[in-house]
N, C-alpha and C positions, 0 to 999 in steps of 0.2 A: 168262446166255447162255453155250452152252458154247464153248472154244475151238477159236478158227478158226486149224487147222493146215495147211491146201492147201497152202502157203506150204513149210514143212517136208519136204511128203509130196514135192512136187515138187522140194526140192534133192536129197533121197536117190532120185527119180527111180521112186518110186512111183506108181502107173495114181491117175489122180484123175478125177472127173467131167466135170471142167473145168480149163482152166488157173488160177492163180491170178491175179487182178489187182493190180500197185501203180502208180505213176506216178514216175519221177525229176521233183525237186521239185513234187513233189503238193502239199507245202504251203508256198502262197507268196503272190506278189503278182497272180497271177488272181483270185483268191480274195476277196471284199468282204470277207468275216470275220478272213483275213489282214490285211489294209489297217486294219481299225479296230486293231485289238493294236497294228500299226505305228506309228498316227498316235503313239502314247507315249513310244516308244524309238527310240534307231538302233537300226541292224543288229547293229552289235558288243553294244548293250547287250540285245538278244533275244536272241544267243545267250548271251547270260552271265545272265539273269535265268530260273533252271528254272521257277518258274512258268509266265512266257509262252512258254516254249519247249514248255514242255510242253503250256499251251493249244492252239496253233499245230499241234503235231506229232499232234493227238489231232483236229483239223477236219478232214480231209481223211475220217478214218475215221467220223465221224461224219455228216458231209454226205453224202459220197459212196460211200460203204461200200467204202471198198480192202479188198483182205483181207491187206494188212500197214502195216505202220506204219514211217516211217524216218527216225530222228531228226533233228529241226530243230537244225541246225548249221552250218559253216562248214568247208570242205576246208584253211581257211589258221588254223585255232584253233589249234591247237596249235602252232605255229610260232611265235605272237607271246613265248609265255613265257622260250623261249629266247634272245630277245634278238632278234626282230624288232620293227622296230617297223612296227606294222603298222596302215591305217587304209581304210575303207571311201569313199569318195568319188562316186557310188556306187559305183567298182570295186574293188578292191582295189590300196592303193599303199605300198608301201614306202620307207621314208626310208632305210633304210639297206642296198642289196642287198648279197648275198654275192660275192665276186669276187676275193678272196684268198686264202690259208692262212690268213693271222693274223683275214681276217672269220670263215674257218670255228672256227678254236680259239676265238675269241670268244664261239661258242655253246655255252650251257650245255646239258648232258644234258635230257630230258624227264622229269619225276617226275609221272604224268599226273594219282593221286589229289589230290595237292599243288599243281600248277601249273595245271590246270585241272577244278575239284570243281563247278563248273557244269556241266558235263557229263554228269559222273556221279550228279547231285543230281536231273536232268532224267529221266536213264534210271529213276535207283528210284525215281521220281515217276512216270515211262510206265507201268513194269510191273506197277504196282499198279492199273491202272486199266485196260489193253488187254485184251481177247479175241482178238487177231489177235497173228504176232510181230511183234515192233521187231527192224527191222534197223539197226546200227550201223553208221558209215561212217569211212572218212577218202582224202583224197588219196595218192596213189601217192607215190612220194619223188622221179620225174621231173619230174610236175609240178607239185610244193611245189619242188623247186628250178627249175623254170623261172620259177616268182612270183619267186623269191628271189633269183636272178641277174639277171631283167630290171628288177626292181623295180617291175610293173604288168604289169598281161594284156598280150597283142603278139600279132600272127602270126606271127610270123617267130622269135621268140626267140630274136634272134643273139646276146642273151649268153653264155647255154649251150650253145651252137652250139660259140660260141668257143673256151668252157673244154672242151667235149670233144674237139675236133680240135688245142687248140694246148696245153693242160694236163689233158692224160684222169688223172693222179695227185689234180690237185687236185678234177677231176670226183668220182673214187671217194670220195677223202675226204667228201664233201657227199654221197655219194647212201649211204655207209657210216652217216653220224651218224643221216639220214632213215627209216634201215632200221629200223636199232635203237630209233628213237625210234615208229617207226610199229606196229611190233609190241607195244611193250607200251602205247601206246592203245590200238589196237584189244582185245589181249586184256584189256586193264582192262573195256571195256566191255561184254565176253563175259561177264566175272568180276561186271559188276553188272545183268546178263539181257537182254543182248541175242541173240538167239536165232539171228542170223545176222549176218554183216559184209559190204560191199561196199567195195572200194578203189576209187576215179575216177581213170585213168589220162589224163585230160580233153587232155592235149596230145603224147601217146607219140606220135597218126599226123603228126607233122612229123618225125620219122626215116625215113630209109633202113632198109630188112628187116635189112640186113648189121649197121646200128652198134645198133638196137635190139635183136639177139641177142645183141648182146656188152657191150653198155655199160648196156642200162636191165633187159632180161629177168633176168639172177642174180638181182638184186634183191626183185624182184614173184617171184619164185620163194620166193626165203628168207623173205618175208612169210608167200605162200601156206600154206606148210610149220609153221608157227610158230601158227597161231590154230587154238583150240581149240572152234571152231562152223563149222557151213556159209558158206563163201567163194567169193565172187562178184567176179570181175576186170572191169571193164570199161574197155575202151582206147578212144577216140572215133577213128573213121576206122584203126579197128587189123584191119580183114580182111586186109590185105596182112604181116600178123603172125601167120597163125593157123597157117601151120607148125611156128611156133617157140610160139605159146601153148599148141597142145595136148602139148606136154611137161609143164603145171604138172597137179600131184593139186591140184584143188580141185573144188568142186561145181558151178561156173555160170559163164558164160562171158556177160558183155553183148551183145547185137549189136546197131550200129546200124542204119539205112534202107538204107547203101549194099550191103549184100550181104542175100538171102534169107535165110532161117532154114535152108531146104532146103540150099542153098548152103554155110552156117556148118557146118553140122551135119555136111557130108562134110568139108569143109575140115580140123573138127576131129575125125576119126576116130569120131563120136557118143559123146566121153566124157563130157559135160557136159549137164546143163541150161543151155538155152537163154533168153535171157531181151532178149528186145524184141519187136518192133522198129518199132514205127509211126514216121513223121514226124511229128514233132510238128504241123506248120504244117497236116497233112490234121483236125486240131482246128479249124482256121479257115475252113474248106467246111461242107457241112451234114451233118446225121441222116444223110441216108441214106447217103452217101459216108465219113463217120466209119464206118460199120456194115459194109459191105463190103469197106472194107478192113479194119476188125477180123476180120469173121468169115475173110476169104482168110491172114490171118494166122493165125487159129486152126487151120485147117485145114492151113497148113506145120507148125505146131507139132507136130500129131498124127502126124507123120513123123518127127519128132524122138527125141531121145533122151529126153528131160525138155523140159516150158516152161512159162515163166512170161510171162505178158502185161505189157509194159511198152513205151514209148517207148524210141525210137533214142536220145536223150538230154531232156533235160527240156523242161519244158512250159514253152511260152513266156507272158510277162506280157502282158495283152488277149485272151488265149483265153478263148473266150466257155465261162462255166461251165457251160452247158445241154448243150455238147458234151464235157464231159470228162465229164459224170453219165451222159450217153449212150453212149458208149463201154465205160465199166464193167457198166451194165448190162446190154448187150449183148455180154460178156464174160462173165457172169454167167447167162446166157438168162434176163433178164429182160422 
């Protein structure tokens, strides 16, 4: 089968027939074929066993015909080598958070072939086998260190709250180590075919505009700048950011539900492809309402600068699968 490039054409923002479709966590726990792999392994042991990861990361494209692929993973993997100790419950909890200097010197550098080769075993296992690209991922260094200082998901993440307003030196150190250590996963991952990367910016919109241009944005910048494939930012609840995001050169810009694509796309000067924006929960209505709001999405897209079809942020577990296959399809003018 020949390869399926839409994916590509529409980062560098060339006319395509259609947009291209993928799903954040497309492959997961909606999924029955997800679920039996699972019933095997934890979490931590699927990501670290490439066979099943790779199983897992290859379902979605074969049930449902995405037309890209995005490896089955964890935003907090890499984190654990360096001396987190880190554990699924099902959430993610950390036994030991960051909250010092001497926690932060206590972390060891990232050596990503070495420290985590599950990953990259998974990827040159994908790419021998995909017609579609595999896009790589990882967490932002915001919110790897908002895991890190709360030591479990939160809403409020007062511990890094803390450390920026009452120690912003000790802040930079923690989000300086993240940077470095996030740059050369991701570009390890470029180096073993992944065709495109997206970083999860999953908790940047609990900042003010002011402290997020000055405290979390260098950052996600000197990322952007550093990886050597098409790069895709996405901040959850980050429109009230987009003054300051459309300063970054990268290819694609996430948007979630709460702002238009129309809207995104002026916001950010139309330099980017566009890449959302359904609610995920309009997957829990029917056919015909999943379709209409696809197709009125599509139709913003085509005002755009570039787009890619995707979800505000991932699909949730209990989504009926008869509606995410219908979605694609009708992405696909099936």
């Amino acid at each position: 089968m020949a390869f399926n490039d839409l994916l590509l054409k529409a980062l560098h923002k060339e006319k395509t027939e259609r947009p291209p479709v993928w799903l954040m966590r497309q492959a997961g726990r909606y999924m029955p074929e997800y679920m039996e792999v699972r019933k095997k392994v934890t979490f931590l042991e699927l990501c670290k066993t490439p066979e099943l990861a790779c199983e897992v990361t290859l379902q979605p494209i074969d049930i449902l015909g995405a037309d890209a692929a995005i490896l089955f993973s964890d935003i907090l993997i890499p984190i654990e080598p360096v001396g987190i100790d880190l554990n699924f419950n099902p959430a993610p909890v950390i036994a030991n958070p960051v909250r010092t200097q001497d926690d932060i010197n206590k972390l060891r550098k990232l050596n990503p072939e070495s420290d985590v080769p599950f990953v990259y075993k998974t990827i040159d296992l994908l790419v021998k086998k995909l017609n579609v690209p595999l896009i790589g991922f990882s967490g932002a260094p915001f919110t790897l260190a908002c895991y890190m200082t709360e030591g479990a998901g939160s809403k409020s993440f007062i511990e890094i709250r803390k450390m920026m307003l009452n120690s912003p030196a000790l802040f930079h150190s923690l989000m300086s180590k993240l940077t470095e250590d996030t740059i050369k996963y991701l570009q390890a991952q470029v180096s073993h075919g992944c065709a495109a990367v997206q970083m999860f910016d999953t908790w940047a919109g609990i900042l003010p505009p002011a402290e997020y241009k000055e405290m979390v944005f260098p950052y996600v910048k000197e990322i952007s700048e550093n990886i050597s494939a098409p790069f895709i930012y996405f901040a959850k609840d980050g429109s009230v950011y987009f003054d300051t995001i459309k300063e970054l050169n990268c290819a694609g810009i996430g948007v979630d539900w709460k702002t238009t694509l129309i809207e995104a796309d002026k916001k950010l000067d139309s330099k980017f492809t566009l890449q959302g924006n359904m609610d995920p929960a309009v997957l829990f209505s029917n056919k015909e309402t999943v379709e209409k709001t696809a197709k009125d999405i599509i139709e913003q897209g085509k005002q755009c600068a570039g787009h890619i079809f995707n979800l505000g942020h991932g699909i949730m577990p209990q989504t009926p699968v008869e509606n995410v296959k219908h979605l694609i399809n009708t992405v696909k003018g099936l």
